[in-house]
N, C-alpha and C positions, 0 to 999 in steps of 0.2 A: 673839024669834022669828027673826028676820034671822041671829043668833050661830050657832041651831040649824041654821038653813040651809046655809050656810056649814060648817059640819061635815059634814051629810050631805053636801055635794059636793065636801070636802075626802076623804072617805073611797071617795065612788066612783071621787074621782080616782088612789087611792092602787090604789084596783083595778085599775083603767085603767094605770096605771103597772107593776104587776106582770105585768100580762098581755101588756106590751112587753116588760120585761126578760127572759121568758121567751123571747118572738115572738126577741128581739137574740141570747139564749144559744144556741135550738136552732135558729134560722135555716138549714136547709141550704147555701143560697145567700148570696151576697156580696150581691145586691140584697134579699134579704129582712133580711136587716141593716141596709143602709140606709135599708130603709121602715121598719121599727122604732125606729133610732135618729130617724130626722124625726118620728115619733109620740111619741116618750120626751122629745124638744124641743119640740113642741106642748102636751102635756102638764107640763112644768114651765113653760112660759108661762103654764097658765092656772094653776099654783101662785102665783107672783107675782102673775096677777091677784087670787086668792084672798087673798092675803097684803095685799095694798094693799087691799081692801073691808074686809078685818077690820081693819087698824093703822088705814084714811082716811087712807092716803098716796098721794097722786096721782105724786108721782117714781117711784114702784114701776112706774107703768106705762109709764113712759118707757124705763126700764132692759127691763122686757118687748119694748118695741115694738122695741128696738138688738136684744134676743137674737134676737128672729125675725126681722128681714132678717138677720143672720150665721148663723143656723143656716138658712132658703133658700141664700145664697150657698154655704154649707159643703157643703148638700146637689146643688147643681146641680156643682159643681166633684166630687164626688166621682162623681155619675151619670155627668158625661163621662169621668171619666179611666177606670171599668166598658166603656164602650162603645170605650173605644180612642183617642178624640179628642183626648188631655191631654197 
């Protein structure tokens, strides 16, 4: 029951994930990029999360919790240097 679960939100995350790399490809703008790519980073965190439920490896969410303060930090260093402050 749990396996199946895990698939369906392995699947709508894949949705979710396409409809980023599209959001990153046709992005007009340089901030609509980088709100995409911080969604495409969100987004493969909760793979990992996904990934460590189904293997029952708790280090997987360790490794999760380092990518998302680097992808925050990556994304605040990039908003500033957009606005001119860098």
């Amino acid at each position: 029951m749990a396996e199946g679960l895990v698939l369906i939100a392995a699947a709508l995350v894949a949705g979710a994930f396409l409809l980023a790399l599209w959001r990153f490809i046709q992005g007009p703008t340089a901030a609509d990029r980088v709100a995409a790519f911080d969604v495409m980073t969100v987004i493969s965190i909760t793979v990992i999360a996904l990934a460590a439920l189904s293997e029952g490896r708790g280090i997987y969410l360790d490794v999760a919790l380092v990518y998302a303060l680097l992808s925050f930090l990556g994304v605040i260093a990039v908003a500033r240097y957009l606005e001119g402050r860098f």
